[in-house]
C-alpha beads as a LAMMPS data file, in Angstrom:
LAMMPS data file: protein, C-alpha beads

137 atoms
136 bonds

1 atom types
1 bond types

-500.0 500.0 xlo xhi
-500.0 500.0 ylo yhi
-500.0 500.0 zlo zhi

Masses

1 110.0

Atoms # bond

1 1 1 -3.682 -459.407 461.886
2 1 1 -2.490 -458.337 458.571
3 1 1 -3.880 -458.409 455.417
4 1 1 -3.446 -461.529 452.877
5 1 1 -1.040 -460.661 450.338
6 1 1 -3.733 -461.489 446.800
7 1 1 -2.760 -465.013 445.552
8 1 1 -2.874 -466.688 442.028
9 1 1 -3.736 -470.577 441.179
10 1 1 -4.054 -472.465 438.219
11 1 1 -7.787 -473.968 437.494
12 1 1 -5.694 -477.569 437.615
13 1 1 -4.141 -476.826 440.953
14 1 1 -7.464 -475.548 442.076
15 1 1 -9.347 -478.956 440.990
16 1 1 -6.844 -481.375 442.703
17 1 1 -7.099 -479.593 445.753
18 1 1 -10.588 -479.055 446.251
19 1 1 -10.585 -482.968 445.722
20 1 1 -8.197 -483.646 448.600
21 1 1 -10.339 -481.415 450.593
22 1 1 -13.480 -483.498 450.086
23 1 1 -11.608 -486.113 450.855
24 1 1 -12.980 -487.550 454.606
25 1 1 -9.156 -488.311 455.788
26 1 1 -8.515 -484.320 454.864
27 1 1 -12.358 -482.707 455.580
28 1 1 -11.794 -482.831 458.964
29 1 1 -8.573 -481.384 459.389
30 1 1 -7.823 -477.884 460.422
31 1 1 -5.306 -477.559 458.054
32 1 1 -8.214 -478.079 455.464
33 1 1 -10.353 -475.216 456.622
34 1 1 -7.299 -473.118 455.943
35 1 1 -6.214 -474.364 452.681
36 1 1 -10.134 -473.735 451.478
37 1 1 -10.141 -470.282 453.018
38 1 1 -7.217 -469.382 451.058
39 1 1 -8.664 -471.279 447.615
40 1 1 -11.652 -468.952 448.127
41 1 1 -10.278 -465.972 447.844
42 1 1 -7.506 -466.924 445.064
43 1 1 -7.309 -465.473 441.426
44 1 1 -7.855 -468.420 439.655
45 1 1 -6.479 -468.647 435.960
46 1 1 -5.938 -471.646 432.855
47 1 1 -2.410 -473.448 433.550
48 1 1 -0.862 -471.828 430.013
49 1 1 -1.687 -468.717 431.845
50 1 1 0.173 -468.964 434.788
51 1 1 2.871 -466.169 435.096
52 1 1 6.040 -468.127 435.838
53 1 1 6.792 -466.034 439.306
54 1 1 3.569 -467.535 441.269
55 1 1 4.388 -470.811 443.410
56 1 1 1.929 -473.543 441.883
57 1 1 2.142 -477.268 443.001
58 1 1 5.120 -478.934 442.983
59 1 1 7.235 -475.601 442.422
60 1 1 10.858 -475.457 444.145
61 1 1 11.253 -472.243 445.509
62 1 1 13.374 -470.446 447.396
63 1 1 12.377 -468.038 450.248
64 1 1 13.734 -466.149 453.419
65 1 1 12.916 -465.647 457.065
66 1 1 12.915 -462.037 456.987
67 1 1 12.816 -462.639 460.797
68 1 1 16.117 -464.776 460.656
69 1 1 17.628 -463.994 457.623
70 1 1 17.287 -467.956 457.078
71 1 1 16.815 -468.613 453.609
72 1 1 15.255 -472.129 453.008
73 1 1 14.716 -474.250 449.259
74 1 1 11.412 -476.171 449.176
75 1 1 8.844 -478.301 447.117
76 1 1 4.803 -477.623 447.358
77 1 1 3.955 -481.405 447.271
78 1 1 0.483 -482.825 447.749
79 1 1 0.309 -484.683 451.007
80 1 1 1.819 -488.109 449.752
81 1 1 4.547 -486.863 448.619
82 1 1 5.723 -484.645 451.163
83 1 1 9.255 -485.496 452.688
84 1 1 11.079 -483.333 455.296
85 1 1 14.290 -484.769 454.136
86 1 1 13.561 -484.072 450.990
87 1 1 12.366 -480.461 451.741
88 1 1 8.627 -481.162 450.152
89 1 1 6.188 -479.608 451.971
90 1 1 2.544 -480.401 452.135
91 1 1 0.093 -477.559 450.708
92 1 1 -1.946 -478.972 454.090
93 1 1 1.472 -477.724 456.180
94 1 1 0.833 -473.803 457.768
95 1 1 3.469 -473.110 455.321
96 1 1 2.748 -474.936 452.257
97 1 1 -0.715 -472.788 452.431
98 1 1 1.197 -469.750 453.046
99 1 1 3.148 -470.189 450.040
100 1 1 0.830 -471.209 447.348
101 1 1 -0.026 -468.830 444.851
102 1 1 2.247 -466.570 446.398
103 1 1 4.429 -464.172 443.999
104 1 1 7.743 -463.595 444.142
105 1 1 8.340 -460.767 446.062
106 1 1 5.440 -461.122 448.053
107 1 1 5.606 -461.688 451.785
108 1 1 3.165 -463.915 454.092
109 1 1 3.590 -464.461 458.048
110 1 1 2.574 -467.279 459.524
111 1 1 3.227 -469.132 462.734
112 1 1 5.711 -471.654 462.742
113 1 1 5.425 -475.460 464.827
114 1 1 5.822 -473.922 468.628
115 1 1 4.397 -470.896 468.060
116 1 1 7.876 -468.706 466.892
117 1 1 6.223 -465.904 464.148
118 1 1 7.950 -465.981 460.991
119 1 1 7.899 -463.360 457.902
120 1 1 8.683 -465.493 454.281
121 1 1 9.231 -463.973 451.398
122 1 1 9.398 -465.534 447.949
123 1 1 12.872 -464.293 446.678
124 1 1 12.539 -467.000 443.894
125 1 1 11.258 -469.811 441.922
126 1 1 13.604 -472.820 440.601
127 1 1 11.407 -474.566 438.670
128 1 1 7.257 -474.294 438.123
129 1 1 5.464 -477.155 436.553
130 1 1 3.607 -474.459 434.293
131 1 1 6.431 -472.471 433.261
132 1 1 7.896 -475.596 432.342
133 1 1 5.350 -476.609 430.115
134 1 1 5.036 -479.423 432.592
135 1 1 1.312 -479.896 432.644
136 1 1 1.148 -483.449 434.052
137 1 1 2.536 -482.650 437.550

Bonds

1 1 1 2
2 1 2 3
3 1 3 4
4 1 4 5
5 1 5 6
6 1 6 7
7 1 7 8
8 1 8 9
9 1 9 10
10 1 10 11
11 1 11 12
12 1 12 13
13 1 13 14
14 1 14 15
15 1 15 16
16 1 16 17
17 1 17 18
18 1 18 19
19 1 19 20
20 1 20 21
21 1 21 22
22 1 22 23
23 1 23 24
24 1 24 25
25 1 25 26
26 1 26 27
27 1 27 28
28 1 28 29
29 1 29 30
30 1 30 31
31 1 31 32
32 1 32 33
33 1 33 34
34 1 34 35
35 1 35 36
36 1 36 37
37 1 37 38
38 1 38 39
39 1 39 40
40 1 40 41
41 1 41 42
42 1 42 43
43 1 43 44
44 1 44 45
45 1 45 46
46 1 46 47
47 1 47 48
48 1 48 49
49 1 49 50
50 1 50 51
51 1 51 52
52 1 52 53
53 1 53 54
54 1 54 55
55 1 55 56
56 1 56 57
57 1 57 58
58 1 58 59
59 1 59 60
60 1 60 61
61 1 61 62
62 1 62 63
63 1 63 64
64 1 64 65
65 1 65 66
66 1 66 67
67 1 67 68
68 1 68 69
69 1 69 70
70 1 70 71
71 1 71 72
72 1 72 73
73 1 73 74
74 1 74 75
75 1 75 76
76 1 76 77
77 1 77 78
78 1 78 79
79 1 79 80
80 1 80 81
81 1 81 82
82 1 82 83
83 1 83 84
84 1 84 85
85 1 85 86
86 1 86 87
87 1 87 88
88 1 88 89
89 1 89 90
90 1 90 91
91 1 91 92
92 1 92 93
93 1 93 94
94 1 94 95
95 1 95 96
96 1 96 97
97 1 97 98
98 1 98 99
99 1 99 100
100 1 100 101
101 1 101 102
102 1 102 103
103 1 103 104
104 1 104 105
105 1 105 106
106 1 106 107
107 1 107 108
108 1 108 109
109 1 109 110
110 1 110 111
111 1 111 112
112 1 112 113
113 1 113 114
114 1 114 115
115 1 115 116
116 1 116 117
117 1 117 118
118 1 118 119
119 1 119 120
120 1 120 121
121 1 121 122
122 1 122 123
123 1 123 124
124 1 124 125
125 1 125 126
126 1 126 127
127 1 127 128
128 1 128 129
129 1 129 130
130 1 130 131
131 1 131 132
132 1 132 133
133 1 133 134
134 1 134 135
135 1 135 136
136 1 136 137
């Protein structure tokens, strides 16, 4: 398997998602156990700190299938507000934990529903809640 690319999230980020992971309708979940194992080995850093090319909660960021050539334009949401329609993903979806704290740049694979392997890469970022001086969302 290849190495995680190094991954970067903000102390806030970090604190609102260690709390859904306590939480027993999340614990128990293997999409928990991955979310903590990549939270564990994150660079953590203050929110006014947060270089504006790392995907943070609630960023919209675009990224390719560099198996496809797809390119697809999504939200990391928190679990309630995830919407397929919408394109929010949930930080608890294989890719939402792929992509957080991800750089852009930066490449992850993961396995997509069905087992198809995909290669994203973070080609850019729309809009981050830090970079915006956003520091309520």
């Amino acid at each position: 398997m290849a190495t995680s690319p190094p991954i970067t999230v903000s102390s806030r980020d970090l604190d609102r998602l260690e709390r859904l992971l306590e939480s027993p309708a999340v614990a128990s979940m293997p999409a928990a156990a991955a979310l903590g194992r990549e939270l564990e080995r994150a660079n953590v850093v203050e929110p006014a700190d947060m270089p504006a090319d790392v995907v943070t909660m609630n960023s919209e960021v675009t990224c390719e299938d560099e198996v496809s050539g797809e390119t697809h334009r999504l939200t990391l949401v928190y679990p309630p507000d995830a919407d397929v329609d919408q394109h929010k993903v949930s930080v608890l979806a294989p890719v939402g934990t792929a992509l957080l704290g991800l750089s852009v740049g930066q490449s992850i694979d993961w396995n997509a529903p069905g087992g198809r392997s995909l290669r994203l890469r973070v080609t850019a970022i729309a809009y981050q809640p830090e970079a915006a001086g956003d520091f309520t969302r």
